[in-house]
N, C-alpha and C positions, 0 to 999 in steps of 0.2 A: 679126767678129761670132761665128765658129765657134768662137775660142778662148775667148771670154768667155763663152757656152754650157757649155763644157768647161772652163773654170774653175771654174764655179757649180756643176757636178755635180761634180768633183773636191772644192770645196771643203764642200758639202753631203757626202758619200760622208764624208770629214776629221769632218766634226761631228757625224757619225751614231755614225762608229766610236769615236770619242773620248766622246760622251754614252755610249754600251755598256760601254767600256772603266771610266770612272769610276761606272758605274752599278754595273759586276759586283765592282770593287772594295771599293766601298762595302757591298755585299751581304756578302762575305767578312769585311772589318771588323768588319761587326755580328757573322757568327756568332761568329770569334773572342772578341770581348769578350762574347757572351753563355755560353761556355765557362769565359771567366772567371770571372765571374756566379757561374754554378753551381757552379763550383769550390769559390768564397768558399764557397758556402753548404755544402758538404762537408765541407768545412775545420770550418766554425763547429761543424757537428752532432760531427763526429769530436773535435772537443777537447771539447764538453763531455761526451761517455761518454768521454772520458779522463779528466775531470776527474771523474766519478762511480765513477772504478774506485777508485782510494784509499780512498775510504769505504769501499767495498763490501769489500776486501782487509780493512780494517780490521778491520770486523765477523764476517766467518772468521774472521780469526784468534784473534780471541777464543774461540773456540769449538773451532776445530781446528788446533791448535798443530802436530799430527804433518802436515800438509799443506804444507810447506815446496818441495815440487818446483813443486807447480802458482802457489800464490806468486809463486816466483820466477821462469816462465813468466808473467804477469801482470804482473810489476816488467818484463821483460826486454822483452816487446813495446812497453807502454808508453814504455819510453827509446827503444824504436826507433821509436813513433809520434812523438815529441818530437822525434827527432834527423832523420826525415826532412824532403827540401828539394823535391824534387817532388814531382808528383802520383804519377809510375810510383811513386814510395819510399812515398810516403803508404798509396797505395792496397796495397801490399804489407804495409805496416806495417800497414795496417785488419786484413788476412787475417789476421794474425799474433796480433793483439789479439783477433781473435773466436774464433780457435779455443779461444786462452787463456780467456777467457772463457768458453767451452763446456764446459771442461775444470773449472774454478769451479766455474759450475751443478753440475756432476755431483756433486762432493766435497760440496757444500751439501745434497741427497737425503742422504745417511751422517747427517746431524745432524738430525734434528729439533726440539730448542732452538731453532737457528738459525735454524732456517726459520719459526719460530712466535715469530723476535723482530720487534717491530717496528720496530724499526729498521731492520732486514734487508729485513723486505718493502717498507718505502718506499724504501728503494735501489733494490730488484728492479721498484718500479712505475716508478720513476724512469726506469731502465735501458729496461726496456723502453718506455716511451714514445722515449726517445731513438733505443734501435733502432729503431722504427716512421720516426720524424722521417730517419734515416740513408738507408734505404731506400726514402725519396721522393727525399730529395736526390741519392741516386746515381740513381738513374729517370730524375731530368730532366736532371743530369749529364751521362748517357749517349745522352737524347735528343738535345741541345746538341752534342757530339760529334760524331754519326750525319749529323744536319742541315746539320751544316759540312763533313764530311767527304763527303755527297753534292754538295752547294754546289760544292764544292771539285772534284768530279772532272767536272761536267758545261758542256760549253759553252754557253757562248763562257768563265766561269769559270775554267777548267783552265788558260786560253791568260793569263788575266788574272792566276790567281794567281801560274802560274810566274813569270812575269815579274816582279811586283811581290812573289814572297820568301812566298806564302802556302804555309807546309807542312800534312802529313796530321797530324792531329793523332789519336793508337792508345794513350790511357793510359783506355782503358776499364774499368770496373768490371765483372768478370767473376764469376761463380760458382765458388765452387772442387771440384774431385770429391766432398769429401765433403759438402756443399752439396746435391749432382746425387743424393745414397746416397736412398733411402725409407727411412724410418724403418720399425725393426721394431718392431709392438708385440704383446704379451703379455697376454694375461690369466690 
């Protein structure tokens, strides 16, 4: 009788830890494919401002022929947004494409033509909506991330992911120094 007592709690105790176990799995599962998720939608926002830079190149250079260095910082990020395969490349390739892109902006102030084509400025409205769009998407990104990666470090979790192969997942979208600068302005 005693054993069968201590069978029932041993094998209760077995279905407790095992319902936990597939529970905390499952939990991790989600956040990873919700990382995913968000990823996708990064992806999607970053190729289409890549896909709006072309035009936008186009339209300078109509205008300012002598601007050939920043150009071709502009071409040169671009093949490196294109040519990256992860997210770390990606997200470094974004950094690379915005500066480039900053650098643009600035050249585009010199011309007033340009600035006063219309063309130009529905690229530039384009643009900018798209930046807006970029900067939700790395937000929740980053949230997705953060959520998996505490997921991930707290028990009973930690014990379940090691085991079952769940890693830290650190290709976060960061700010870059000159991101962090206060703008000076002038009157």
């Amino acid at each position: 009788m005693k054993t069968g007592i201590i069978l029932l709690i041993v094998l209760g105790v077995a279905v407790v830890c095992g319902s936990v176990f597939v529970s905390q799995r499952n939990k991790l599962a989600a956040g990873r494919e919700a990382i995913h998720a968000q990823w996708s939608q990064v992806d999607a926002d970053l190729q289409r401002r890549a896909d709006l830079v072309p035009n936008l190149v186009e339209t300078v250079k109509g205008y300012a022929k002598e601007e050939t260095g920043v150009m071709g910082a502009v071409a040169s990020a671009r093949a490196a947004m294109a040519g990256a395969a992860t997210p770390q490349q990606k997200i470094d390739a974004n950094n690379e494409l915005t500066g480039a892109l900053g650098r643009l902006l600035v050249v585009v102030e010199n011309y007033p033509a340009l600035r006063a084509s219309e063309n130009f400025r529905q690229l530039q409205f384009e643009l900018a909506g798209t930046e807006n769009r970029i900067l939700q998407s790395r937000r929740r990104y980053n949230d997705a991330v953060k959520d998996y990666n505490v997921a991930l470090s707290q028990f009973p979790a930690n014990v379940v992911g090691s085991i079952s192969g769940f890693q830290r997942e650190d290709a976060y979208f960061k700010t870059d120094a000159l991101g962090r600068a206060v703008p000076k302005v002038q009157f």
